[in-house]
C-alpha positions in Angstrom: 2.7 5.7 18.8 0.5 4.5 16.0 -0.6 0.6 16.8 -0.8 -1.0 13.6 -1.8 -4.5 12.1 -0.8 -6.7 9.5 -3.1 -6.5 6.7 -1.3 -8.7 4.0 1.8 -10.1 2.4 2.0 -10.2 -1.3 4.7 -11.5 -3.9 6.6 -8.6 -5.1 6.7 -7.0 -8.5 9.3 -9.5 -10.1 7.7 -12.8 -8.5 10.9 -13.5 -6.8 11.7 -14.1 -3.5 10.7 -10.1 -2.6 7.7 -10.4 -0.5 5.5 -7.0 0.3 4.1 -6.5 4.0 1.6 -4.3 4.5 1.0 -2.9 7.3 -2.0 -0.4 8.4 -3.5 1.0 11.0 -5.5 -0.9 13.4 -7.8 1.9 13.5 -9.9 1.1 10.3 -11.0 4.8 9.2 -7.5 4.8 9.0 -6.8 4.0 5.7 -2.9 4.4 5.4 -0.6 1.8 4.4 2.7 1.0 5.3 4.6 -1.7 3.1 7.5 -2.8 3.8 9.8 -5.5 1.1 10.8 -8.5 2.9 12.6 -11.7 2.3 10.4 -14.7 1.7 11.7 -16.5 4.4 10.9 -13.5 6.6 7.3 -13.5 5.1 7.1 -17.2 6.1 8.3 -16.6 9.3 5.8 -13.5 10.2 2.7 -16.4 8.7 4.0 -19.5 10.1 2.1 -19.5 13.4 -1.2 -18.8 11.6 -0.6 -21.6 9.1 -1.3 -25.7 9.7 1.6 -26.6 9.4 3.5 -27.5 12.5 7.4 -28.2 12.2 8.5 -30.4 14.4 11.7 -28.5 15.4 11.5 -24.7 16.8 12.1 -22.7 14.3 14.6 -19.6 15.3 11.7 -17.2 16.2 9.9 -19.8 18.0 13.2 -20.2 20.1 14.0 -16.9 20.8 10.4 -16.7 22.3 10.9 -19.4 24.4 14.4 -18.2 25.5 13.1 -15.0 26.5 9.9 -17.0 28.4 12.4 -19.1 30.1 14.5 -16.5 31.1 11.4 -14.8 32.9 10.9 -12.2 30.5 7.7 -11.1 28.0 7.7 -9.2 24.6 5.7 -6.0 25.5 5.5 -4.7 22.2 7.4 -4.2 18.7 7.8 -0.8 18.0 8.9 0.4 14.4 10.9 4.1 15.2 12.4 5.0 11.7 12.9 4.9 8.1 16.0 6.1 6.2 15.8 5.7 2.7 13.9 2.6 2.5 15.2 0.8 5.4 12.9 0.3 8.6 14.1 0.2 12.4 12.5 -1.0 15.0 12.5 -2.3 18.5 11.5 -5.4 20.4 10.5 -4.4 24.6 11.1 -7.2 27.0 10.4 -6.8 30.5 12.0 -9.0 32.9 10.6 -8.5 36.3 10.6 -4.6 36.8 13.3 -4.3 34.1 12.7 -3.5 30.5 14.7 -4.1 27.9 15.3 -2.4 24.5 16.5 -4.6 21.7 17.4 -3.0 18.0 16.0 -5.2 15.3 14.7 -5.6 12.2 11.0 -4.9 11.4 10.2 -8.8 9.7 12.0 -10.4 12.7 10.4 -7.7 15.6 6.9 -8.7 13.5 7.7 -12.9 13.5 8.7 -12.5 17.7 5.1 -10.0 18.3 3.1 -12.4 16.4 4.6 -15.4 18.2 4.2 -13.6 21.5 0.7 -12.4 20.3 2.1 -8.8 21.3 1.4 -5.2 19.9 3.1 -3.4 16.7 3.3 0.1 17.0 4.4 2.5 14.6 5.8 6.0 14.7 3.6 8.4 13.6 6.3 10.5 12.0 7.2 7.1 10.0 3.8 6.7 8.7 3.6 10.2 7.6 6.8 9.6 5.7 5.5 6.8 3.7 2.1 8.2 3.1 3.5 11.0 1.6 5.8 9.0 -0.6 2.9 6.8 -1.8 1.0 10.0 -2.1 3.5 11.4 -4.1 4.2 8.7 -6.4 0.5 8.5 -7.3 0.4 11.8 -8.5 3.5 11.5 -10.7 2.2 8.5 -11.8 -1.4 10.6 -12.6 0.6 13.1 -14.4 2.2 10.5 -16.6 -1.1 8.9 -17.2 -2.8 11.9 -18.4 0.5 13.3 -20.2 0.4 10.0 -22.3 -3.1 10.3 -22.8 -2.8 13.9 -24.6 -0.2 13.0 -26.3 -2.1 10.2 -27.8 -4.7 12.3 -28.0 -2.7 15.0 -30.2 -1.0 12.7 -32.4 -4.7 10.8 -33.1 -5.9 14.6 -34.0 -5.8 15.5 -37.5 -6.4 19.4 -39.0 -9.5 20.0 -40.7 -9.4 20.1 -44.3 -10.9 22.9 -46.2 -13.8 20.6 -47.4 -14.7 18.8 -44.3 -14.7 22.1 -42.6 -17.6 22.9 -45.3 -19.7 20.0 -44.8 -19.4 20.6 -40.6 -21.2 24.1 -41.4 -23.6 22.5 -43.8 -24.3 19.9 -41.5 -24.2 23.0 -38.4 -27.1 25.1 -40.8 -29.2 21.8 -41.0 -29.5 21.3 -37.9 -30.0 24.5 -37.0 -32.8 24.4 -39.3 -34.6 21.2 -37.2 -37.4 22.1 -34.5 -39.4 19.8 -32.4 -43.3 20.0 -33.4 -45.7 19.9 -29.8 -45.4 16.1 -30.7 -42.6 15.4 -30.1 -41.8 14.9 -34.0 -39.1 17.0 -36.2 -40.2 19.8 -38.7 -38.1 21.7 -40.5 -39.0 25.8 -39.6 -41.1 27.3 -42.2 
């Protein structure tokens, strides 16, 4: 298991209501990413405790923190097991006395209780593999489009030589040619 943090939430691409979490590791030299698209609601949810603002009703992750603290029981940890396709799992522990309890459940709700609770997230390793190697990937095709767009432009800004510039490049190639540097520093033409 991988413990991770969250490192930010951002508006998504179409400035909707997609948000972006991103998690990483909390290891610093570690410096994968994991984002994961969210809801804004969710987003609000996962920032709410860290903001001023202070509703004056429980809101539901707030509630289902205090129903699991008044049934005698802690969130351990979130943990976030899979990924198939782009769709995250992940699991809240609860212990209650010597029992612990596994409960399936979203990522942005697992994240909203742990930083409620001011528990850990932890990641599979395999699962941040995954998505490194997707980002990974996706940077290099989007290199290789980059730099097939720029020889393309490249190509079509390229225009043969003519007959008669081709003549004045070797006229201007003998001249130079021709150009020395005196022990001054100053050009003379070779005698």
């Amino acid at each position: 298991m991988l413990e991770v943090e969250i490192h930010q939430i951002t508006v998504g691409r179409d400035g909707g209501s997609e948000r972006c979490l991103i998690l990483r590791p909390k290891d610093h030299e570690d410096r994968r990413v994991c984002p994961i698209i969210i809801g804004a609601n969710e987003a609000a949810a996962i920032v709410a405790p860290s903001s001023e603002a202070n509703p004056s009703r429980p809101m539901t992750h707030d509630l289902l923190l205090n129903s699991i603290n008044e049934l005698g029981g802690t969130v351990q940890y979130v943990y976030i097991r899979g990924l198939n396709k782009s769709t995250f799992f992940a699991d809240v522990s609860i212990r209650v006395g010597e029992e612990v309890m596994v409960l399936d459940a979203r990522p942005s709700d697992s994240i909203a209780l742990a930083v409620r609770a001011r528990a850990p997230i932890y990641m599979a390793e395999e699962v941040m593999e995954q998505v490194d190697s997707d980002i990974q990937g996706r940077r290099t095709a989007e290199e290789q489009a980059r730099h097939t767009a720029r020889d393309k432009r490249y190509e079509e800004a390229a225009t043969p030589v003519t007959p008669e510039q081709r003549e004045k490049l070797s006229a201007f190639s003998e001249f130079m040619e021709s150009l020395t540097m005196d022990d001054d520093g100053d050009e003379a033409a070779r005698a």
